[in-house]
C-alpha positions in Angstrom: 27.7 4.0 -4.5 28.8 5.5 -1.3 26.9 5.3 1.8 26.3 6.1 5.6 23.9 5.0 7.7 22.0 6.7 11.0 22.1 5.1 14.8 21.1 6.9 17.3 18.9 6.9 20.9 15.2 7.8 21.0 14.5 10.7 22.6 13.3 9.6 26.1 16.5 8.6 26.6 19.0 11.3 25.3 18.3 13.7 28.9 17.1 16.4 27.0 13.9 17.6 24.8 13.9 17.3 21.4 12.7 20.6 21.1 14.4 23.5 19.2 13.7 25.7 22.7 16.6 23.3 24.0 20.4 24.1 23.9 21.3 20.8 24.0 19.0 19.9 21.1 20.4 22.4 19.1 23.8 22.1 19.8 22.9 18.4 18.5 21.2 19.6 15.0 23.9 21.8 14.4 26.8 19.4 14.9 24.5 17.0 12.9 24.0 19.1 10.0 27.9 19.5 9.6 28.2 15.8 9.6 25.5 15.7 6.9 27.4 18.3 4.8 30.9 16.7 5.6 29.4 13.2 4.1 27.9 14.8 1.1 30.7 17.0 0.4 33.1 13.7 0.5 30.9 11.9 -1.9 28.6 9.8 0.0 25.7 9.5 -1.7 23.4 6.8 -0.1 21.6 7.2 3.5 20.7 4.3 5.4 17.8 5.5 8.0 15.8 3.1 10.3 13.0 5.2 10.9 13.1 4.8 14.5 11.7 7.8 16.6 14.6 9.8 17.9 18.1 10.4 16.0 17.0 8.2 13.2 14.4 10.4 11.8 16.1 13.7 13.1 19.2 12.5 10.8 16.9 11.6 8.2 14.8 15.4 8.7 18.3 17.0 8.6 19.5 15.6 5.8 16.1 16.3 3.6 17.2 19.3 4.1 19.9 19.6 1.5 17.8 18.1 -0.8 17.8 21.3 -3.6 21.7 21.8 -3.3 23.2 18.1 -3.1 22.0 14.8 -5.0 21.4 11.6 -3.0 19.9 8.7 -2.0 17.6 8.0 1.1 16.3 5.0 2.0 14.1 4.1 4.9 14.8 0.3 6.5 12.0 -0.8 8.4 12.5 -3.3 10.5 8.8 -4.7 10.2 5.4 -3.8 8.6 3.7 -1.5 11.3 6.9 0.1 13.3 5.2 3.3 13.7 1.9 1.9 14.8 2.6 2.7 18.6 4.2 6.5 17.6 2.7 9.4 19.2 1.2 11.6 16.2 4.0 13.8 16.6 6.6 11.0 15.7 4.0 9.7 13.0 3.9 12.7 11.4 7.7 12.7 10.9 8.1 9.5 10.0 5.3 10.0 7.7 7.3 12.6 6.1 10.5 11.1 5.8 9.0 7.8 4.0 7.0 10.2 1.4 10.9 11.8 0.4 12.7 8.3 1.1 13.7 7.2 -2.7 13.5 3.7 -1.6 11.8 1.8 1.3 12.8 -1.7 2.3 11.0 -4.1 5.0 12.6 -6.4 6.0 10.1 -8.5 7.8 6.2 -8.7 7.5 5.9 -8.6 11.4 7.9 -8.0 14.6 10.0 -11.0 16.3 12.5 -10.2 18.6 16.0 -8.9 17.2 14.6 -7.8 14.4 16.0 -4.4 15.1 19.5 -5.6 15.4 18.7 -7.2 12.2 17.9 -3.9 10.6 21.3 -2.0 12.0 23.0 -4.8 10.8 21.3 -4.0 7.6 22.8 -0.8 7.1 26.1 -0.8 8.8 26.4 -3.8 6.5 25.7 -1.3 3.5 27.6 1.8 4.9 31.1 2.9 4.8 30.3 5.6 7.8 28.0 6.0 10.1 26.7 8.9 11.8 25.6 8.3 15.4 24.4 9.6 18.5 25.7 7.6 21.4 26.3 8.1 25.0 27.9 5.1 26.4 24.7 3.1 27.5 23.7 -0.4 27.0 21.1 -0.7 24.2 20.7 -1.0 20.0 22.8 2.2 19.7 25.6 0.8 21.6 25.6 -2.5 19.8 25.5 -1.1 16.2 28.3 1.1 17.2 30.5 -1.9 18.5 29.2 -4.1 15.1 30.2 -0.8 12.9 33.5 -0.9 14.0 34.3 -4.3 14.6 34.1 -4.1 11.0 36.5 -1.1 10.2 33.6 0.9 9.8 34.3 4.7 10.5 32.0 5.6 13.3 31.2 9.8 13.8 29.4 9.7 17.4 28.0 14.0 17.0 27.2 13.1 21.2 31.3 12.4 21.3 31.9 15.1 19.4 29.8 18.2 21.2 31.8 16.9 24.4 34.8 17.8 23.2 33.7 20.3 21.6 31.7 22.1 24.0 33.9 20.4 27.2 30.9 19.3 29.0 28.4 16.4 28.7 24.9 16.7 27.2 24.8 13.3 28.8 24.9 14.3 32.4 
């Protein structure tokens, strides 16, 4: 088994909408879904998502996507029973959606306590060989799972990084 796992920053924080009437949103799906074909085509075939709202369950919609051409795994680590409780319907439908395709589920704790997010990116990174993130710099979950990735000598692909460069401005800014 191969595998990657998903970090990434919910949407209120990214600066931009996560609405497909958004350049910067779409820039971001596009770069993502050449990530998500670059894994598969190098023979990942395991997906770590957290089901966070945000990158987590864009990464994990994305992917889905290449469900018909490309054989692989999803799973879904929930951090605790109850994570989406407080989503807006919106976010619950999506989440929704990604657990009824995930291939496996795992929860890792019956109820919330305090780091039990960090528990579950340590999770995955711990199961990954790559992961796919979208990080801007700031303090926060995405920036520590990035740092514990690769203080590890995990490969880290940060798509935010990359559409910089790419694009020579920030979608940050």
């Amino acid at each position: 088994m191969r595998a990657c796992c998903f970090t990434g920053h919910r949407p209120e924080k990214c600066g931009f909408r996560y609405k497909s009437d958004c350049g910067e949103f779409v820039l971001l799906c596009d770069e993502l879904e050449e990530r998500l074909r670059e894994a598969l085509d190098s023979g990942i075939d395991t997906f770590y998502c957290g089901g966070a709202k945000g990158f987590d369950l864009l990464a994990a919609e994305k992917l889905l996507t290449f469900r018909a051409d490309k054989k692989f795994r999803l799973i879904v680590v929930i951090p605790f029973e109850g994570q989406a409780d407080s989503f807006s319907p919106e976010w619950s439908a999506r989440y929704d959606y990604v657990l009824a395709a995930a291939d496996e589920r795992i929860c890792l704790s019956d109820e919330y306590f305090r780091g039990c997010y960090n528990r579950r990116n340590r999770y995955m990174v711990d199961h990954s060989e790559l992961v796919i993130a979208h990080y801007d710099g700031s303090p926060g979950g995405t920036r520590d799972t990035v740092k514990y990735a690769e203080g590890k000598g995990i490969r880290v692909i940060n798509v935010g990084e990359r559409l910089k460069n790419l694009f020579n401005f920030s979608i940050f800014d």
